[in-house]
C-alpha positions in Angstrom: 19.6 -20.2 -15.6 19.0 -18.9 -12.2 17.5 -15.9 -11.9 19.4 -12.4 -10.4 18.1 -11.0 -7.2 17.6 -7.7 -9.7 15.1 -9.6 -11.5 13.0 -11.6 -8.8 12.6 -8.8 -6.6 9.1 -6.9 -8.1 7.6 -5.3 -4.9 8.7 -2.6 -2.7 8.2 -1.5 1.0 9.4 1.8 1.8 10.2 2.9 5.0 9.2 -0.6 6.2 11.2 -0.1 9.9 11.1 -3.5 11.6 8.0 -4.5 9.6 9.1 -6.7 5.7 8.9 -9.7 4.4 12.2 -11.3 3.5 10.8 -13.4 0.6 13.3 -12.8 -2.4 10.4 -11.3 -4.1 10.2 -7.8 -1.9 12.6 -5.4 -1.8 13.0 -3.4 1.9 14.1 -0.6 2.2 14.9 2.1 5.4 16.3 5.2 6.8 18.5 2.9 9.1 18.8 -0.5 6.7 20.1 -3.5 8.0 21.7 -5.3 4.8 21.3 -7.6 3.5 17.4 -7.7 4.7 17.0 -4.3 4.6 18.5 -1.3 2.4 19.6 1.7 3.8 17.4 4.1 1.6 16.7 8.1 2.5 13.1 9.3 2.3 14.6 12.7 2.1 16.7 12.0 -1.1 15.3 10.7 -4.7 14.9 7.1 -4.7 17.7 5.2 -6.1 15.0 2.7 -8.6 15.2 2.8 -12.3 11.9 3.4 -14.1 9.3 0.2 -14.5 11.1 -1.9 -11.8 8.1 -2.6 -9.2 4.6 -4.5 -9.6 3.5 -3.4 -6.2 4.8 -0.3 -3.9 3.9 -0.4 0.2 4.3 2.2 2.5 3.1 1.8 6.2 2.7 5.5 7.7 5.6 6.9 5.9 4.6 10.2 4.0 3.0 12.1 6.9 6.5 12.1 8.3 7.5 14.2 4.9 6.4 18.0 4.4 4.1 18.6 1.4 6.7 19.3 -1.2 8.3 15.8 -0.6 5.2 14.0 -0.6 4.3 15.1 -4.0 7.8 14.2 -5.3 7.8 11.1 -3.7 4.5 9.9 -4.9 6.1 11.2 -8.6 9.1 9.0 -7.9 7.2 5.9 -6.8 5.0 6.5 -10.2 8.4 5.9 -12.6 9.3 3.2 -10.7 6.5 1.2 -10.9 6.1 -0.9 -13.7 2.4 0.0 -15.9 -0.4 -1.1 -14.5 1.7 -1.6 -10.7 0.3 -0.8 -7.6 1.2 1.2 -5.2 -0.6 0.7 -1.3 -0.3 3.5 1.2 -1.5 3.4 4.7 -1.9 6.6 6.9 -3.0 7.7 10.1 -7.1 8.9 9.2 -7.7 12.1 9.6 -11.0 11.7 9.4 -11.7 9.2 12.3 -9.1 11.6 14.5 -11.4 14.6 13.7 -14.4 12.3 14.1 -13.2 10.8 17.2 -12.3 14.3 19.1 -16.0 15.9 18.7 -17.7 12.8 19.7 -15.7 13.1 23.2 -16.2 16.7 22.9 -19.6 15.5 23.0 -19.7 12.7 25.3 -16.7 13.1 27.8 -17.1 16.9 29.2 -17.5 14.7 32.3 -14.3 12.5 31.4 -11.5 14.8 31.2 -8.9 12.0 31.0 -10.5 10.2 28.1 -11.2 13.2 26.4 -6.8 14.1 26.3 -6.7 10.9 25.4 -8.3 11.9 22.0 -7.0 15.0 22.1 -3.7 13.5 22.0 -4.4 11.3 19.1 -5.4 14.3 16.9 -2.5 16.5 17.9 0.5 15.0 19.5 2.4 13.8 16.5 2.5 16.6 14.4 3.7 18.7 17.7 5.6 16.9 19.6 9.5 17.7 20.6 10.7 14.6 22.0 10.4 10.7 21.6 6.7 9.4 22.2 5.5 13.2 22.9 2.0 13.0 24.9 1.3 9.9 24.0 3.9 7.8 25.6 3.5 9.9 28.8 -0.6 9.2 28.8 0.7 5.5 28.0 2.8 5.3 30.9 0.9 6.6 33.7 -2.4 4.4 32.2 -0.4 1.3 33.0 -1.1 2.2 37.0 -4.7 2.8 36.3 -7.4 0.0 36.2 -10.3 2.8 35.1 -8.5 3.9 32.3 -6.9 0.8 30.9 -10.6 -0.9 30.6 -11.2 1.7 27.9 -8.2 2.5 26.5 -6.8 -1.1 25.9 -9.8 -1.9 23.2 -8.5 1.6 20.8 -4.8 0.0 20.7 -3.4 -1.5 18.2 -0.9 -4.6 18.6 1.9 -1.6 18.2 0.4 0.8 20.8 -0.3 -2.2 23.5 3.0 -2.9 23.6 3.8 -0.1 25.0 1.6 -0.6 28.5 3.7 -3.7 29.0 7.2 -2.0 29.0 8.5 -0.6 32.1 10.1 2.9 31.3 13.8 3.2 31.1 15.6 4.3 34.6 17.8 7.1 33.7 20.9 8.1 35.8 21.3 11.6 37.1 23.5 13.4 34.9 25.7 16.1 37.5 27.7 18.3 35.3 26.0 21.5 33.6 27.8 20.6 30.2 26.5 16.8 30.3 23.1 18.1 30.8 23.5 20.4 28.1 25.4 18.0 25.4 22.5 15.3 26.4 19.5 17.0 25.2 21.7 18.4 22.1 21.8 14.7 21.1 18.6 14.0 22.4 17.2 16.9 19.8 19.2 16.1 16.6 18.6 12.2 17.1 14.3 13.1 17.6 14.5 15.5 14.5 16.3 12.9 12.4 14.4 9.9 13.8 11.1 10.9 11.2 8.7 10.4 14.1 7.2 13.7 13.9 3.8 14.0 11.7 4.2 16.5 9.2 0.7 16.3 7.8 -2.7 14.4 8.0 -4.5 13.1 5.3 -8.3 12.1 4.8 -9.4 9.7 1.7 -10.0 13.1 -0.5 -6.7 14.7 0.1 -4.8 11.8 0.1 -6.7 10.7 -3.4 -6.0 14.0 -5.2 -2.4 13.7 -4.2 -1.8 10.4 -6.2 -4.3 11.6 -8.9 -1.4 14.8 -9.0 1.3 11.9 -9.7 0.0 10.7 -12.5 -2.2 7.3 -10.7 -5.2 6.7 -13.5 -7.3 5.1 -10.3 -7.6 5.5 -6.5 -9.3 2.7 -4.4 -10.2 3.0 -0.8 -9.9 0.0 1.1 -9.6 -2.3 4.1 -6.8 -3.5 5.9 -7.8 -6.5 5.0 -8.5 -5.7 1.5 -5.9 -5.5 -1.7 -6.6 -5.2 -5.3 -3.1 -7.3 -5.6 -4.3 -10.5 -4.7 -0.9 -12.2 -3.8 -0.2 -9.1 -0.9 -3.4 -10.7 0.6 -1.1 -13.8 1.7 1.7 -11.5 2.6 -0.7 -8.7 4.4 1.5 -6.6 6.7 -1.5 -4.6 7.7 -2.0 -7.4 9.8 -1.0 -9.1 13.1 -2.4 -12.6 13.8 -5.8 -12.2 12.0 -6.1 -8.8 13.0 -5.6 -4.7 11.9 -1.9 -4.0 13.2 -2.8 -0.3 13.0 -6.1 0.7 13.9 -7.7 3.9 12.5 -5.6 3.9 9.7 -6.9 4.8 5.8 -5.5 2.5 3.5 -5.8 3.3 -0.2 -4.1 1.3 -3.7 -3.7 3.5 -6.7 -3.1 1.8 -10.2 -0.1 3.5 -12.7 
């Protein structure tokens, strides 16, 4: 008897965006789903999952767009639906190498005012920015022009971030009427805050480690991008992007119900 989608689907990737795998095995899952792919699930909310569905759990830089309180219900949530002994694999920007990173160019760039934002930007622009790509997309765009800066810059980028320097910014038409203006950056405000592209919070291997061990995970394991205690997500790594980290300076950790 063929089996139900219900029953062949044993991993999860929450808040996957444009990143999932569509084998029948995953389930993906998104603020703004595309069904059939991809189901329209809200962060904000309790997740829809019955207790012991899920082998394996992956979220990509999802729960630093949450405050505190929904992190730790989230994690709870993710715990009763994961089946015992699943897996659950979060990745998240490091704290520690953003930290790191900022007092070695406090160090070694007072000379280098440019490359110094640059990682002054990477520490702070996310969890203050007021408008889509903040700091960072502004620093991005005007690098593109600049030989001096790309020949440093291009090597810290991701696949993601590089992407970016080869996009020409959007022409925008002057908008005439005072009321326009006005009902413009309304719906450019509302669609930022709901977009979740604001950091909330930063997490280092400790904090993010006594978070899970607060949901009820029995072990926490630091590891690689390239690196999975779940054996079959090697094949299916979506830390990856043609042999290589999709998402540098990230901290990826697995915790075991």
């Amino acid at each position: 008897m063929k089996q139900s989608q219900a029953t062949r689907v044993r991993k999860l990737n929450l808040g996957c965006g444009s990143r999932y795998n569509s084998d029948s095995s995953w389930e993906n899952a998104d603020f703004s789903g595309r069904p059939p792919r991809v189901s329209r699930v809200n962060l904000r909310h309790r997740l829809p999952y019955k207790p012991d569905t899920f082998a394996f759990v992956y979220m990509s830089h999802v729960i630093d767009h949450f405050p505190l309180t929904r992190v730790r219900s989230l994690l709870g949530e993710i715990y009763g639906c994961l089946v015992p002994g699943g897996i659950l694999r979060i990745s998240v920007p490091n704290l520690e190498i953003s930290a790191t990173n900022y007092l070695r160019s406090l160090e070694e760039n007072r000379a280098d005012p440019v490359r110094h934002h640059w990682h002054t930007i990477e520490l702070l622009d996310q969890l203050t920015r007021v408008e889509r790509g903040g700091e960072k997309a502004k620093f991005l765009q005007s690098a593109r022009s600049r030989l001096e800066v790309l020949s440093w810059l291009r090597p810290l980028l991701g696949h993601e971030m590089l992407r970016h320097l080869e996009v020409e910014p959007s022409s925008r038409r002057p908008i005439g009427l005072l009321k326009t203006v006005a009902s413009a950056v309304l719906r450019r405000v509302v669609s930022f805050e709901a977009s979740g592209e604001r950091h909330y919070w930063m997490f280092d291997e400790v904090s993010l480690g006594y978070f899970l061990q607060q949901a009820g995970f029995r072990q926490v394991v630091r590891l690689d991008w390239n690196q999975s205690l779940n054996v079959e997500y090697l094949a299916e790594n979506l830390d990856s992007h043609e042999g290589y980290e999709y998402k540098p300076g990230s901290l990826y950790v697995e915790a075991v119900k």
